[in-house]
C-alpha positions as CSV (number, residue, x, y, z in Angstrom):
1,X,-26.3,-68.0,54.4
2,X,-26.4,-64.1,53.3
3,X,-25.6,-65.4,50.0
4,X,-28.7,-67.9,50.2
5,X,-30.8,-64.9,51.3
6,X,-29.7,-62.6,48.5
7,X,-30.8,-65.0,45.7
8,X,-33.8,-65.8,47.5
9,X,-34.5,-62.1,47.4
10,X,-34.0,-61.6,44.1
11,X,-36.2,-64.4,42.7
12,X,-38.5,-62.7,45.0
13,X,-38.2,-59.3,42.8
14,X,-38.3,-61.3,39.8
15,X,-41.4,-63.3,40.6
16,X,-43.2,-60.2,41.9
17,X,-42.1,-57.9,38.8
18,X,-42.6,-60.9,36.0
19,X,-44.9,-59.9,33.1
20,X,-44.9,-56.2,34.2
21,X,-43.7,-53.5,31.3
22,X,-40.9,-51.4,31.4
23,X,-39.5,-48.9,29.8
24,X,-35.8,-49.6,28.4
25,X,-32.8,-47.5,29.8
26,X,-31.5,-44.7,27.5
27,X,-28.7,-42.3,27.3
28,X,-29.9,-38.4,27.8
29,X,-27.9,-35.1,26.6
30,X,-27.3,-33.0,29.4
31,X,-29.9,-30.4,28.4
32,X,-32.4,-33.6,28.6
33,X,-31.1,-34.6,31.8
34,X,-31.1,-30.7,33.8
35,X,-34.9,-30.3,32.3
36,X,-35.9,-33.7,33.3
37,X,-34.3,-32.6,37.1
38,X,-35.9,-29.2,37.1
39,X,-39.4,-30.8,36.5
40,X,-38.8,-33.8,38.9
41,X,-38.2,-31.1,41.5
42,X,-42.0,-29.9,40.7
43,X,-43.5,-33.1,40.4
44,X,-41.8,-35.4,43.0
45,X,-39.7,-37.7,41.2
46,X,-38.5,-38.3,37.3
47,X,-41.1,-40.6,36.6
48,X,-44.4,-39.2,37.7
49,X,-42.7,-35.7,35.5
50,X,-41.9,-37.8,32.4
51,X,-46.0,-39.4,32.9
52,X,-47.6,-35.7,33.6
53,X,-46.1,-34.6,30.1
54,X,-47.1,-37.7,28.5
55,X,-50.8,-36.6,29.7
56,X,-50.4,-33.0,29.2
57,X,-49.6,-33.7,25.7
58,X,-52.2,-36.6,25.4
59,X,-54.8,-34.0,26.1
60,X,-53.3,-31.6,23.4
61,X,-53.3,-34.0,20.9
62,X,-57.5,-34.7,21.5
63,X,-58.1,-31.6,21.8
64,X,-55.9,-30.5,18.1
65,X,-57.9,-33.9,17.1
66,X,-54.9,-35.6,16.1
67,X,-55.4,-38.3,17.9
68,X,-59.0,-40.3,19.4
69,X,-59.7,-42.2,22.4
């Protein structure tokens, strides 16, 4: 029965997550990892640090005109 609920479960997370994007796993050096924990502890978690540089240098980029929205 708990092995019945299990799969059920994860077609659940498979159905709710299907067509989504991701982003593919990848190996950091340690210097990458430490930064990426020191800014996490400013922002809240890895992810919302990795997306506030993304935007930080989004914003760079239009305003060096390199890039146009």
């Amino acid at each position: 029965m708990n092995r019945e609920r299990q799969r059920k479960n994860e077609q659940a997370y498979r159905d709710r997550n299907a067509g989504r994007p991701r982003f593919p796993g990848t190996y950091l050096t340690d210097e990458e990892s430490a930064l990426l924990k020191k800014l996490a502890a400013v922002c809240g978690t890895q992810k919302k640090a990795i997306f506030e540089g993304l935007e930080l240098l989004h914003e760079k980029l239009k305003k060096d005109k390199i890039i146009v929205d």
